[in-house]
C-alpha positions in Angstrom: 10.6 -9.4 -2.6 9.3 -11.6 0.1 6.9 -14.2 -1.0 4.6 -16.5 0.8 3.7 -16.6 4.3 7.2 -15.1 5.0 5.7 -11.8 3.7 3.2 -12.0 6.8 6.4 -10.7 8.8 5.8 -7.1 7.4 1.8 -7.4 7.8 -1.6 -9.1 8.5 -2.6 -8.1 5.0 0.0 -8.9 2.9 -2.0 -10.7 0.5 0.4 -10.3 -2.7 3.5 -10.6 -1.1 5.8 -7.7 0.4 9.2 -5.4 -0.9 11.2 -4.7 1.7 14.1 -2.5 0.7 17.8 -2.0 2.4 20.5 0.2 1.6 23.9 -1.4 -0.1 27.2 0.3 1.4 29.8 -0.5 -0.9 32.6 1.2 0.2 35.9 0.5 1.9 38.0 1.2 5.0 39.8 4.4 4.0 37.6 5.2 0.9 35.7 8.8 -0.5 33.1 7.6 -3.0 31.8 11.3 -5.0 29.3 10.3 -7.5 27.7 12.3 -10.3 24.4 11.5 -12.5 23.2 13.4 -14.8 20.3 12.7 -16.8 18.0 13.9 -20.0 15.0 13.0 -21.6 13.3 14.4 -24.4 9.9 13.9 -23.7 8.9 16.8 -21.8 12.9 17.6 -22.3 13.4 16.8 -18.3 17.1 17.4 -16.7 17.6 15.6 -13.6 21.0 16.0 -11.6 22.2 13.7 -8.3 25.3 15.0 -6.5 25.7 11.9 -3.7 29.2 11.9 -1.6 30.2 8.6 0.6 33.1 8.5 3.1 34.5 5.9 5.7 37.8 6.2 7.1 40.5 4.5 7.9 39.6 2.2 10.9 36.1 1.5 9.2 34.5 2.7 12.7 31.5 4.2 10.7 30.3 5.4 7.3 28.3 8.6 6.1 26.5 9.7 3.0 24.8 12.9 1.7 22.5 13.1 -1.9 20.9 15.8 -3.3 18.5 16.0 -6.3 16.9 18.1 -8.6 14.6 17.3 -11.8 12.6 19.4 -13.2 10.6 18.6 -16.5 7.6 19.8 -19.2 4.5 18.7 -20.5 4.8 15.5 -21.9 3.8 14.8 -25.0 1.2 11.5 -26.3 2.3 10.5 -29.8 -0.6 12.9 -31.3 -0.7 15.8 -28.7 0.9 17.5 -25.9 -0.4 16.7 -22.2 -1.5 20.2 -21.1 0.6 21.4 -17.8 2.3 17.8 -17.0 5.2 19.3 -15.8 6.9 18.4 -12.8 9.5 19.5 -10.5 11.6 17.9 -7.4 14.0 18.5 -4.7 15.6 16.1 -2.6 18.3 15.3 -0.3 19.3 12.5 2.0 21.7 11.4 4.6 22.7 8.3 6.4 25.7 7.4 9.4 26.2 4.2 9.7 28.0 3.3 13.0 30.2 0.0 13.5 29.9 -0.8 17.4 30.8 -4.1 19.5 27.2 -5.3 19.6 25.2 -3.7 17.2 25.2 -1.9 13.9 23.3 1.3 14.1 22.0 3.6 10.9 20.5 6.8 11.3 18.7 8.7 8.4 17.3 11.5 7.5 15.5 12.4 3.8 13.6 14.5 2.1 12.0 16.0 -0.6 9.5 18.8 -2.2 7.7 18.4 -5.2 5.2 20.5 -7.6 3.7 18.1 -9.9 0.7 19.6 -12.7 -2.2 17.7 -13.0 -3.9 17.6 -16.7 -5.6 20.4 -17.4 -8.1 18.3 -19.8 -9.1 16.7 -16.8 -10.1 19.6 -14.9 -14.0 20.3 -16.2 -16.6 23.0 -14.8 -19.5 21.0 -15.6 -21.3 17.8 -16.4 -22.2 18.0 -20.4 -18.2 19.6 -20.8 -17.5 16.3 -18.4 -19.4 13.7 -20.5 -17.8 15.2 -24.4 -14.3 15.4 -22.7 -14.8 11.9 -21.3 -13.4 9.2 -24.5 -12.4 12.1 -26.7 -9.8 11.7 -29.1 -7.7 14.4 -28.5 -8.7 16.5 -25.4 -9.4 20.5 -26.1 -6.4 21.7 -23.9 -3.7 24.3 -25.5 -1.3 21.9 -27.3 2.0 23.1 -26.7 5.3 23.1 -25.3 5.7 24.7 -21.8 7.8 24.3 -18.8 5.1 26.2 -16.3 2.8 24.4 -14.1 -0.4 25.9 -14.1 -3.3 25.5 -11.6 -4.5 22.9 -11.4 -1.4 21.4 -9.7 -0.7 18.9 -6.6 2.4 19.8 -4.4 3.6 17.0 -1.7 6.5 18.2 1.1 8.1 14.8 2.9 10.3 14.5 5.8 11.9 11.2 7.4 13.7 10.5 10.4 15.0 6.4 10.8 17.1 4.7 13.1 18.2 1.3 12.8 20.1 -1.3 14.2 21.5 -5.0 13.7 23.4 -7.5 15.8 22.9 -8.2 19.5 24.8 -11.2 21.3 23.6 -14.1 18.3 23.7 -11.3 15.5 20.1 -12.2 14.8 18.3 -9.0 16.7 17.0 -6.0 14.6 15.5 -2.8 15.6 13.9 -0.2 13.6 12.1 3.0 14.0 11.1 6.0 12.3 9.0 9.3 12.4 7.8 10.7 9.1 6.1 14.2 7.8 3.9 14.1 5.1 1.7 17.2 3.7 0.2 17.4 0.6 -2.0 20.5 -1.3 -3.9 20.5 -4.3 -4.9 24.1 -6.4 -7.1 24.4 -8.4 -7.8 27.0 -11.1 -11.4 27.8 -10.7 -10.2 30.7 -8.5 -8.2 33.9 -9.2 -4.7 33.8 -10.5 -3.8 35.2 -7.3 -5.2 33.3 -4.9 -2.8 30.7 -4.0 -4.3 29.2 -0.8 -4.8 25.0 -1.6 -8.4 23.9 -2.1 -6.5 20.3 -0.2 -4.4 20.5 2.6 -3.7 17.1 4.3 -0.8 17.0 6.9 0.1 13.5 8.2 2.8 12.8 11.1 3.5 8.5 11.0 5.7 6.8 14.1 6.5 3.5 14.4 8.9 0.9 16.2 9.7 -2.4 15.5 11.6 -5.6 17.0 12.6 -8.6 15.8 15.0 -11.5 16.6 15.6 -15.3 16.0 18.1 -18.1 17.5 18.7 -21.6 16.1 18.0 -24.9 18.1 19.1 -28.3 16.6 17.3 -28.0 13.2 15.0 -25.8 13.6 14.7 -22.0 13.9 12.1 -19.4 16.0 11.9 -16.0 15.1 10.0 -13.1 16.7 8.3 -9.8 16.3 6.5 -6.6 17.5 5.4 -3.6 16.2 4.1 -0.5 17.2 2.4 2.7 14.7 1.1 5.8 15.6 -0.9 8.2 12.6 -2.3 11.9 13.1 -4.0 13.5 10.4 -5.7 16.6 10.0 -7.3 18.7 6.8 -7.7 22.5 6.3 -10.0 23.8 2.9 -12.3 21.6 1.7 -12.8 17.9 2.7 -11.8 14.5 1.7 -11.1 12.8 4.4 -11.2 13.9 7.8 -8.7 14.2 10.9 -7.9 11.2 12.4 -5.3 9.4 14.8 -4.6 6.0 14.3 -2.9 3.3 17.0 -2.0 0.1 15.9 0.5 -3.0 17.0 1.3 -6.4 16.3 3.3 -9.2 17.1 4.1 -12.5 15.3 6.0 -15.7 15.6 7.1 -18.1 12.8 9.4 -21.9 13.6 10.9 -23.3 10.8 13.1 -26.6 10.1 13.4 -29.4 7.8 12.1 -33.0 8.0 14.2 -35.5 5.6 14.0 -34.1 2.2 11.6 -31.2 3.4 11.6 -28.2 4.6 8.5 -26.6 6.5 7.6 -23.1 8.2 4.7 -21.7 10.2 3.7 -18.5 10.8 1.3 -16.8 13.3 0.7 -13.1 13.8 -1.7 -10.9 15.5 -2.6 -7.4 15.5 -4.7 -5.1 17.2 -5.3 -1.2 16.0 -7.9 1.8 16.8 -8.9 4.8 14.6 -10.5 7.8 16.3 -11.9 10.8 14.3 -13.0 14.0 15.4 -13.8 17.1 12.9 -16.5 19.3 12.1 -18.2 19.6 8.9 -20.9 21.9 7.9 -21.3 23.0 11.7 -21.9 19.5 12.8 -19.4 17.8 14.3 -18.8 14.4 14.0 -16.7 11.9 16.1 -16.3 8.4 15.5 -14.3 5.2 17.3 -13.5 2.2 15.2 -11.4 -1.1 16.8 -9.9 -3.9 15.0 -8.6 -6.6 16.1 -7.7 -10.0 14.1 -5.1 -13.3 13.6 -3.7 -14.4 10.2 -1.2 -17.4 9.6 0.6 -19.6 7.7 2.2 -23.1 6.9 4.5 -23.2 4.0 6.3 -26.8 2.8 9.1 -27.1 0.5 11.0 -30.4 -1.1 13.9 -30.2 -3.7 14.1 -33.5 -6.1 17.4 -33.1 -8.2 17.0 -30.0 -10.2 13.2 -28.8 -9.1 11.9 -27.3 -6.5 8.2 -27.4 -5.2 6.7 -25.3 -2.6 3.0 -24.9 -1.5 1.8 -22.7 1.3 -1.8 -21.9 2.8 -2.2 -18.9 4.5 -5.7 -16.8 6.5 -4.8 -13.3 6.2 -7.1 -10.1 7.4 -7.2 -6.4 6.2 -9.8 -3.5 8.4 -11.0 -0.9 6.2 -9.0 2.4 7.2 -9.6 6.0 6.9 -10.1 6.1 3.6 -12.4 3.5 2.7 -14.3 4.8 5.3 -14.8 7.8 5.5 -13.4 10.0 2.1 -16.2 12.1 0.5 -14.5 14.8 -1.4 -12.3 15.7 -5.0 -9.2 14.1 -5.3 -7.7 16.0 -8.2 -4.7 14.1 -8.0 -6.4 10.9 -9.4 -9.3 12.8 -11.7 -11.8 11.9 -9.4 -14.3 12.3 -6.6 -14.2 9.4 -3.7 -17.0 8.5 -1.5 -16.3 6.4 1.3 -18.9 3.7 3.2 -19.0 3.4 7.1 -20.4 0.4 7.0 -17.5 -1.6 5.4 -16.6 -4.7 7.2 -13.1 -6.6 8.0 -11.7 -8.6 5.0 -11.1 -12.3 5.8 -8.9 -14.4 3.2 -7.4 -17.6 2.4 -4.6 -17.9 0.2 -3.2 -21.1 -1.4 0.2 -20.8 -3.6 2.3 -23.6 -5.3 5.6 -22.8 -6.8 7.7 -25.0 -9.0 11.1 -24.4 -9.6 14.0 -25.6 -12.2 17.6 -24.4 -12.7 19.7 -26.3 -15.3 22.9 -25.0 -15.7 22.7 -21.1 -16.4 19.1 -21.2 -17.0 16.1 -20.9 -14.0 12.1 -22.0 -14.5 9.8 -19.9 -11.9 5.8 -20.7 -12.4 3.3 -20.3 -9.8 -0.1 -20.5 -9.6 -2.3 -18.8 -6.4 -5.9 -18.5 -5.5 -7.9 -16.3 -2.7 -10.7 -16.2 -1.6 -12.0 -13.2 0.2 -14.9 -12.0 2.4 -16.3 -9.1 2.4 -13.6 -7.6 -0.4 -13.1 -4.2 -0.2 -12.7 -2.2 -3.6 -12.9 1.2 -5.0 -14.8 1.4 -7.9 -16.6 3.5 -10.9 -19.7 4.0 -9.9 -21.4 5.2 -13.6 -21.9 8.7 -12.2 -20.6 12.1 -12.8 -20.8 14.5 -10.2 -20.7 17.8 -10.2 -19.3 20.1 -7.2 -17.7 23.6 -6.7 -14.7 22.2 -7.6 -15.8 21.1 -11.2 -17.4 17.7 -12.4 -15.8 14.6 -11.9 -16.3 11.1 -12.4 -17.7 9.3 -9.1 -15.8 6.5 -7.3 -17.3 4.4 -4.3 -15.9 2.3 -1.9 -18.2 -1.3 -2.5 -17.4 -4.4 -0.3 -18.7 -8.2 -1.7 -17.1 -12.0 -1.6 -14.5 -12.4 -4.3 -12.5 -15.0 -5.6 -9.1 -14.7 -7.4 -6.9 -16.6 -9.7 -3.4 -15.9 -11.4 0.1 -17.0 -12.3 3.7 -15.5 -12.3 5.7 -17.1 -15.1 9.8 -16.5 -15.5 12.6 -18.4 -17.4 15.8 -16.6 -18.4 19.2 -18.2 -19.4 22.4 -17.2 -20.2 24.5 -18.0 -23.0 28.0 -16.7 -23.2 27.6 -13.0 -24.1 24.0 -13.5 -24.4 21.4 -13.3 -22.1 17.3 -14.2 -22.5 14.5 -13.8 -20.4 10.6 -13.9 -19.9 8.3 -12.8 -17.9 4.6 -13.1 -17.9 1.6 -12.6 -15.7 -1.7 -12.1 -14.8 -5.0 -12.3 -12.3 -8.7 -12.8 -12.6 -10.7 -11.9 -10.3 -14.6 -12.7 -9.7 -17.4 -11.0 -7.7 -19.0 -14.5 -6.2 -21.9 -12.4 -5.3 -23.0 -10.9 -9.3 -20.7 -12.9 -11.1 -18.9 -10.4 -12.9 -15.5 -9.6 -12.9 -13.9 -7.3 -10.4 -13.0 -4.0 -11.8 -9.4 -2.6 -11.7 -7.3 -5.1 -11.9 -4.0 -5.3 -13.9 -4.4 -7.0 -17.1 -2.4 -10.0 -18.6 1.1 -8.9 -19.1 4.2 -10.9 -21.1 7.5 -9.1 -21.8 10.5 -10.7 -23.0 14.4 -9.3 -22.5 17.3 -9.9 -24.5 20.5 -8.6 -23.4 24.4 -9.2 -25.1 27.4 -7.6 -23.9 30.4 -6.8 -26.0 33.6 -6.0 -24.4 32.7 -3.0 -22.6 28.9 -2.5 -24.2 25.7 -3.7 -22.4 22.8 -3.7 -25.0 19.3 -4.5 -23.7 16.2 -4.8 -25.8 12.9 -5.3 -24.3 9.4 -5.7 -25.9 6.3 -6.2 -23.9 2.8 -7.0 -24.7 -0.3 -5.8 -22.5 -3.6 -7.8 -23.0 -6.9 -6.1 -22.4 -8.6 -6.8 -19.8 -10.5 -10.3 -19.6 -14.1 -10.1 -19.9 -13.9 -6.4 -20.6 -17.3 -6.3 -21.9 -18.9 -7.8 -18.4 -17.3 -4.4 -16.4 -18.8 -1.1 -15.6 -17.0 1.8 -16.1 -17.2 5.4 -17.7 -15.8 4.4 -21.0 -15.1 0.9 -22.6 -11.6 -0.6 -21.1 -8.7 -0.1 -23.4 -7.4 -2.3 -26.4 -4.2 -4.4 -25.6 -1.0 -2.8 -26.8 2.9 -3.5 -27.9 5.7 -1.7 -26.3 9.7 -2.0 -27.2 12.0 -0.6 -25.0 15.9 -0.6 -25.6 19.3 0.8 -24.2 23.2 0.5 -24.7 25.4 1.5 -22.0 29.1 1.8 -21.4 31.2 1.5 -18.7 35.0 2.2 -18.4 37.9 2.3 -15.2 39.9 5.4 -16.0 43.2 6.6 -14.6 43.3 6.7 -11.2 40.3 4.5 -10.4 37.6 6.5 -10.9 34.6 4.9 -13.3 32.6 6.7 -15.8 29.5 5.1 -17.3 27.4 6.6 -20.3 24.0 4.8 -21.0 21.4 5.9 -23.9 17.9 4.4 -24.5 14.1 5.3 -25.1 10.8 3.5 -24.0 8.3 2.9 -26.3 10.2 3.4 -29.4 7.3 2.7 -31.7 5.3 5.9 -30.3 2.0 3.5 -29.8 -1.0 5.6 -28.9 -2.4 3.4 -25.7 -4.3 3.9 -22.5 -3.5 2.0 -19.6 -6.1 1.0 -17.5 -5.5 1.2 -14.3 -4.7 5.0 -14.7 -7.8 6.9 -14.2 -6.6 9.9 -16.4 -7.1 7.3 -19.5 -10.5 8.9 -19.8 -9.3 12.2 -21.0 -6.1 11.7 -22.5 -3.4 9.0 -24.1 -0.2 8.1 -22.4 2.8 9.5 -22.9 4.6 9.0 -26.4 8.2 7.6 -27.2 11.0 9.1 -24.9 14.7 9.2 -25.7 17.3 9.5 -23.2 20.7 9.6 -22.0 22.6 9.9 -18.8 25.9 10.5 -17.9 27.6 8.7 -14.3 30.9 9.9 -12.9 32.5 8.3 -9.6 35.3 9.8 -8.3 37.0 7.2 -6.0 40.0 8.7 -3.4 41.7 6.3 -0.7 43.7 7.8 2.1 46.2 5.0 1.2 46.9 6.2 -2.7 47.2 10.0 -1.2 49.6 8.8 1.4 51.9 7.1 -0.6 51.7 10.0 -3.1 52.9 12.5 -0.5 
């Protein structure tokens, strides 16, 4: 997780910080890695199986890996009902060569998957008095049973990616990426025969991008450098939500930083430049449109250790352009329970972000509290809007884009220690935000969360426990919304797991657990399908690992 302005490196926008994932290869010179997971669950009694086979050879010249997938699950069940056609299946599959060459370190990638995913049928209403009783029931009037088919309505998402990468150059310190990704994704809907199988959605998306970046140390100080480069086409077929598009956009940024005495400093600039064209026709008119953006965002982060702490505060203006989306959608997406409406008129976000950290580590135990504020012009949210809609796809609760000043406030809290065998941790956190312009909160924002972890390992036994508290939402009763905002909730999760070398090498690891063991009824907030329905109930699982290790060495020396 990249934090402060460092974040800015992925993004103009990168308001809350960025993830930026990489691949581990653990494997050896020599070594065949075959690996085996199988898993179970027994709400909605789900299988999932991963096959994944890793080999490098003697001379450690290059690596390659293949995965495959499959999972394939039921309805899930709330602790007082079934979910009605919740089912879900996946494929998937993956591979990555990884090449070991006198300058640079190149990976090339390829993934994918294909998934049908049903959306609750209790959400799925023909019109508005059905909407406004199904809206806050208790339990929803769907069939209440078990079932592994997935019924209309359902959402079903294909994904392709291509990625190169590559690492090294004549300091070590260059890195190139690129990628080219296929996206397509169809909703059905089962307002039409049983037959008829062609989507009432039908996006298709193709994504390209290229990036560069590099840095070199002088005295005590170091420069690093950036570009990037994206290119988006989008178009729709059936009935519209948002319309086709393509979507140019690059950026480059710069960032120095060093150390004066007992601190340490770093400054960040970054500009960016992108361009949205659209071009469709809808209800025989068409309609073309041409939007440029265009904007700078920054940093300047400082940072001092005095014995055991650690302070750091940073200051930050950061941008975000309202995109297809927030622009133009005007249409059912069944995938959320809801219809979207879109406003032309939105404006470029403008922000300032001000963060201190303080940190303390003692031994085997680390402190982490930090407190931020933005403020930000002309915010851009999607929100309830109080009204139910009805269409020829059924009635659904309305959700419009609305832009206005806000203000926000929150902490991120984290201690854990470790004692021996034992191990304790917690974690809390939480964000207000305030519309400067009404005065009243801004909707749809995560509530308060604390959840506390206690872990102990004997011998070869790992046992985690893990309660967590939810607060409702802070000055519920200021918000507008289609139904009151949920009552805070307790959740315990646990697991045990055990791991064990067997003869020859190989490792087998069996872990067992279940999230929220105490079956709480709850509805979580930010998921729109709270109206209709509870969350899912307590879930019990197990999975079973197998790695089967080979080295050309142990083979040779058996022959």
């Amino acid at each position: 997780v990249w934090q402060g302005i460092r974040a800015l490196t992925l993004g103009h926008d990168a308001i809350g910080g960025a993830l930026n994932l990489r691949t581990q290869w653990n494997i050896h010179a020599g070594e065949t890695d075959l690996v085996s997971q199988s898993l179970y669950h027994h709400n909605g009694r789900g299988f999932s199986q991963r096959l994944a086979l890793s080999r490098r050879p003697e001379g450690g010249r290059h690596i390659f890996r293949v995965q495959a997938a499959w999972k394939r699950a039921a309805n899930l069940q709330a602790p007082a009902y079934y979910l009605w056609n919740t089912g879900s299946s996946q494929y998937s599959g993956s591979a990555e060569l990884r090449l070991f060459r006198k300058q640079y370190t190149h990976t090339l990638g390829f993934s994918a998957f294909a998934n049908r995913n049903g959306i609750f049928a209790g959400s799925h209403v023909g019109n508005l008095s059905d909407l406004q009783a199904a809206i806050g029931r208790e339990k929803p009037i769907t069939a209440d049973r078990f079932s592994y088919v997935i019924s209309k309505p359902w959402q079903q998402n294909e994904h392709l990616n291509w990625q190169w990468q590559a690492h090294g150059g004549r300091s070590g310190n260059v890195q190139w990426h690129s990628s080219l990704q296929y996206d397509r994704r169809r909703e059905f809907d089962f307002n039409r025969r049983s037959t008829d199988f062609r989507p009432q959605l039908d996006l298709r998306l193709w994504a390209w991008q290229l990036s560069r970046q590099s840095a070199m140390n002088w005295k005590n100080m170091q420069f690093s450098h950036g570009w990037q480069v994206k290119a988006q086409w989008q178009e729709y077929r059936r009935i519209f939500l948002v319309p086709d598009y393509i979507g140019l956009q690059g950026g480059a940024w710069a960032a120095l930083k060093g150390s004066i005495r007992a601190w340490n400093w770093e400054a960040l600039l970054r500009t960016d430049a992108k361009s949205l064209w659209i071009d469709y026709v809808r209800n025989r008119q068409a309609i073309s449109d041409f939007r440029p953006f265009a904007g700078m965002a920054g940093g300047l982060q400082l940072s001092r250790m005095h014995g055991r702490w650690t302070g750091m505060y940073s200051l930050a203006r950061l941008w975000r352009n309202p995109w297809l989306n927030e622009l133009y959608s005007d249409g059912v997406h069944r995938g959320t329970g809801a219809y979207e409406l879109g406003n032309a008129h939105l404006r470029q976000e403008a922000a300032i972000k001000t963060e201190a950290v303080w940190l303390r580590q003692v031994r085997n135990s680390e402190t982490r509290l930090s407190l931020y504020g933005n403020r930000i012009a002309h915010f851009m949210n999607l929100e309830p809007s109080g009204e139910l809609l009805l269409t020829v796809r059924g009635a659904l609760p309305l959700f419009v884009y609305r832009q206005y000043n806000a203000a926000f406030v929150g902490y991120a809290f984290s201690w854990h220690t470790q004692l021996d065998d034992w191990r304790f941790s917690l974690r809390s956190e939480g964000s207000l935000g305030r519309n400067l312009e009404s005065g009243k909160p801004v909707p749809l924002q995560a509530p308060p969360e604390v959840r506390f972890m206690l872990q102990r390992r004997i011998g070869k036994l790992h046992f985690t426990l893990e309660p967590s508290h939810v607060f409702r939402v802070p000055f519920a009763e200021q918000l507008e919304d289609f139904l009151p905002t949920p009552r805070a909730y307790t959740l315990l999760r646990a697991n045990m797991s055990w791991k064990t070398r067997l003869p020859g090498g190989h490792d087998l690891e069996l872990l067992a657990g279940g999230d929220n063991l105490f079956n709480a009824a709850y509805r979580d907030y930010l998921n729109r399908f709270r109206y209709y329905a509870d969350e899912s109930g307590r879930n019990l699982y197990i999975s079973l690992r197998f790695a089967l290790h080979r080295h050309d060495a142990d083979h040779h020396n058996q022959l």
